[in-house]
C-alpha positions in Angstrom: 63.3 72.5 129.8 61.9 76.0 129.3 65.1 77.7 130.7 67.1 75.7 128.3 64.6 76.7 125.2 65.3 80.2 126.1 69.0 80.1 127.0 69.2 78.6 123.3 67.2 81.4 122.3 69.6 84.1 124.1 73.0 82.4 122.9 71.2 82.2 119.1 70.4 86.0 119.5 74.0 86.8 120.9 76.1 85.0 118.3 73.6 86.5 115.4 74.3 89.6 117.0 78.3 89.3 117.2 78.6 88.0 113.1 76.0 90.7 112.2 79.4 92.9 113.3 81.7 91.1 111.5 82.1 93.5 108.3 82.7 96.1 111.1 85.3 94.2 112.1 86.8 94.0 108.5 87.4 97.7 108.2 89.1 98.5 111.9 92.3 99.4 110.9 93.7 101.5 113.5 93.1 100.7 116.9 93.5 102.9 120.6 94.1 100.4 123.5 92.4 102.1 126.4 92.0 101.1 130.3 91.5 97.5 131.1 90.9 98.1 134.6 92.2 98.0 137.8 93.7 94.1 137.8 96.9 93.9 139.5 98.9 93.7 135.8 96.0 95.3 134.0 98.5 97.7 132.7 101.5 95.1 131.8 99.0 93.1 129.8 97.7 96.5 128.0 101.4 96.7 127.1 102.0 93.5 125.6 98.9 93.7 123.8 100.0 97.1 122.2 103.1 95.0 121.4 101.9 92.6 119.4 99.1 94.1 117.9 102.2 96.5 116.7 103.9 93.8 115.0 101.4 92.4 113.6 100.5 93.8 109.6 96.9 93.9 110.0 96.9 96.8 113.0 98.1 99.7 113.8 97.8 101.1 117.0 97.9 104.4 117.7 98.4 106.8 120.7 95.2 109.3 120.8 91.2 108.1 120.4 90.7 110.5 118.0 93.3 108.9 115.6 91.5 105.2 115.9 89.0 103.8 114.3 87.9 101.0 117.2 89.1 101.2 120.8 90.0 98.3 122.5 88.6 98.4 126.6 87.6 95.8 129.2 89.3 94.2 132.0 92.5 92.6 131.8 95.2 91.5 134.4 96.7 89.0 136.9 95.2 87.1 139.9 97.2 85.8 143.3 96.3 83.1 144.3 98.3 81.4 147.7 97.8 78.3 148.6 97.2 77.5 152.5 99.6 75.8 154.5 98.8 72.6 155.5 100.4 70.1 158.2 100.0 66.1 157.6 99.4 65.2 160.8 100.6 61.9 160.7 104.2 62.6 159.5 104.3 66.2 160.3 105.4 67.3 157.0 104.2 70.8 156.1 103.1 71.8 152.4 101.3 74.6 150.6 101.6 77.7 150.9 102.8 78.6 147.4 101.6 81.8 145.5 100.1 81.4 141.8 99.2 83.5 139.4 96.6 83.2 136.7 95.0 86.1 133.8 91.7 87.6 133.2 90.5 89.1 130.8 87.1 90.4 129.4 87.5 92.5 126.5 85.9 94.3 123.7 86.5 96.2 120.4 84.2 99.8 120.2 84.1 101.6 117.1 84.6 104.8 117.6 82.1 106.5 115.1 79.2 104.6 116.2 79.5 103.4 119.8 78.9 100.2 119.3 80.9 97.3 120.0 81.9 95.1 117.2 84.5 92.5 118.9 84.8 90.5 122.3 86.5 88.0 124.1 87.0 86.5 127.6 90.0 84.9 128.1 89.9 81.3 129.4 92.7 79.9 131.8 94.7 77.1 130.0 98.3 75.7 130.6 101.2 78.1 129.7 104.8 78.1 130.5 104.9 81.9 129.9 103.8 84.3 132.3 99.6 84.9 133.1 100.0 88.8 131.4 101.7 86.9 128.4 99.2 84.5 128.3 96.6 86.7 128.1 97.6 89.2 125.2 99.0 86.4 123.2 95.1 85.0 122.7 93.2 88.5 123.1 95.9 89.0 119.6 95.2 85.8 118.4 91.4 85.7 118.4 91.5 89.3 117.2 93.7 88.6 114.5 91.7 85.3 113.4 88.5 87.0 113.6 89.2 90.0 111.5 90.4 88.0 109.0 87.0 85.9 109.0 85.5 89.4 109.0 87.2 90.3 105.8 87.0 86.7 104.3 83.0 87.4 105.1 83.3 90.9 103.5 84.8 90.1 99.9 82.0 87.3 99.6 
């Protein structure tokens, strides 16, 4: 009971924390997509987030740090996974063995004049016919585009 009085506690503190950025959020304009690891796809899923975030009207992303206002960082990329091979043993058939892949991704938003960050998400696995890379800028953009607008919804009030 006491570890779930303080995890309350912790996820209270957290999520106070995270809205207290929100007006941050509301004035990133310009945005510098930098490393997102080491992943196997890390840097196909930095490209297709610097695609959409491109054609979106809210962001602009630039080329150089120093032209940004908030730099977007984490770790991002693709998982194998194979399947083992395995024999029935009463007919003989063999199955398995197939190779899947599934994203990652841990993110976060830094502004660049203070050094704090202002904006994160983890990606959560979910059904897609696209590609794992796709999957995973399509809702880092999403959830960066939805919040900011809260942010600046939050802002004019």
């Amino acid at each position: 009971m006491k570890r779930l009085f303080w995890g309350c506690i912790f996820v209270s503190l957290v999520t106070g924390a995270l809205f207290a950025q929100a007006p941050k959020l509301a004035n990133v304009r310009r945005i510098y997509i930098g490393s997102l690891g080491n992943e196997e796809g890390a840097d196909l899923v930095r490209e297709k987030i610097r695609l959409r975030l491109s054609k979106t009207e809210r962001f602009s992303v630039v080329e150089r740090p120093e032209s940004a206002d908030a730099i977007l960082t984490g770790v991002a990329g693709v998982v194998r996974t194979t399947a083992p091979v395995s024999t029935n043993t009463a007919t003989g058939a063999v199955s398995g063995g197939g190779t899947g892949f599934s994203g990652v991704g841990v993110l976060r938003l830094v502004d660049l004049r203070t050094d704090e960050t202002i904006w994160v998400f983890e990606y959560k696995r979910g059904f897609s016919f696209k590609g794992a890379s796709d999957r995973v800028a399509d809702k880092t953009v999403e959830q960066l585009l939805k919040d900011a607008e809260h942010a600046l919804a939050k802002k004019k009030r």
